[in-house]
C-alpha positions in Angstrom: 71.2 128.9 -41.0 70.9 126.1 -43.9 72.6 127.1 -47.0 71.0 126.6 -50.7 72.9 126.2 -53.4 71.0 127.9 -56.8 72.0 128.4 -60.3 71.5 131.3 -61.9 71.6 132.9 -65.8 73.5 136.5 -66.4 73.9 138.7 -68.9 78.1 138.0 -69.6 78.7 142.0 -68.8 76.0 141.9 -65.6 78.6 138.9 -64.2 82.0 140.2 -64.9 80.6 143.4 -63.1 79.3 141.7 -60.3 82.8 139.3 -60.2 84.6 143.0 -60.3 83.1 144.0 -57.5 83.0 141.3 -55.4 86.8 141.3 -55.6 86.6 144.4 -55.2 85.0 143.9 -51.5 87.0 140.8 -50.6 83.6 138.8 -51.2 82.6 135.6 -52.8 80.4 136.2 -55.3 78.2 134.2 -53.8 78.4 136.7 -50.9 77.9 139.5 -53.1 74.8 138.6 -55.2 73.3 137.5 -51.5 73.7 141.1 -50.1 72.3 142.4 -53.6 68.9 140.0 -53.4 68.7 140.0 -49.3 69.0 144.0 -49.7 66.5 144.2 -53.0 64.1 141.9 -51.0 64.0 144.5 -48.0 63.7 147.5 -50.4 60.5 145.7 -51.7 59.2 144.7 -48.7 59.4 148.7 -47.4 57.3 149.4 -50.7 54.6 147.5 -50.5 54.4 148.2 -46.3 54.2 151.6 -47.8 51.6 151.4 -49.7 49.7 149.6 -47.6 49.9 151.9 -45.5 49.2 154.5 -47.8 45.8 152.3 -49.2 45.0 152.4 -45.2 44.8 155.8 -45.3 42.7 156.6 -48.4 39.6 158.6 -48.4 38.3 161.4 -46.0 39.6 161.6 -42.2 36.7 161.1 -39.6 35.7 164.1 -37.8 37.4 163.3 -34.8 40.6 162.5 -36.6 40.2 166.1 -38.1 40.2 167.8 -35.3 42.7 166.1 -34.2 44.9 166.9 -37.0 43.7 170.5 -36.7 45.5 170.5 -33.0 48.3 169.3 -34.0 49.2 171.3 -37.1 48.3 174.2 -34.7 51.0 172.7 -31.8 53.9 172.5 -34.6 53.0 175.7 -35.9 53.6 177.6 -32.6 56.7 175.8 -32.0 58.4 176.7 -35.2 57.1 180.3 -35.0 59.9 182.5 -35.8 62.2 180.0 -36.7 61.5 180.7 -40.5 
């Protein structure tokens, strides 16, 4: 995979604890603050999938998707009977 080279600005203190910890973990710090972004990216990502999915599912279920919901909530409920 190509690499890019980027230069970045930091708050002094938000670099000397990111040049901590990346000694800390035997990385570069150019290791380190691509783990941080590639791991924030993915965090974001799940988000808005999420509320996509959630925009998806807005408003009233159809009457067939009722029912089936119905069924099912009446399926999990015999199986956990007296579990509780």
């Amino acid at each position: 995979m190509p690499i890019v080279k980027t230069a970045i600005s930091l708050q002094e203190s938000l670099f000397e604890r990111a040049d901590a910890l990346a000694r800390q973990l035997h990385l570069s710090r150019s290791q380190l603050f691509s783990r941080a972004l590639d791991d924030f990216l993915k965090r974001h990502e799940s988000r808005m999938l999420l509320e996509a999915i959630n925009r998806s599912l807005e408003g009233e279920p159809e009457t067939d998707e009722t029912e089936r919901l119905r069924r099912m909530r009446d399926v999990q409920r015999r199986r956990v009977e007296g579990q509780w």
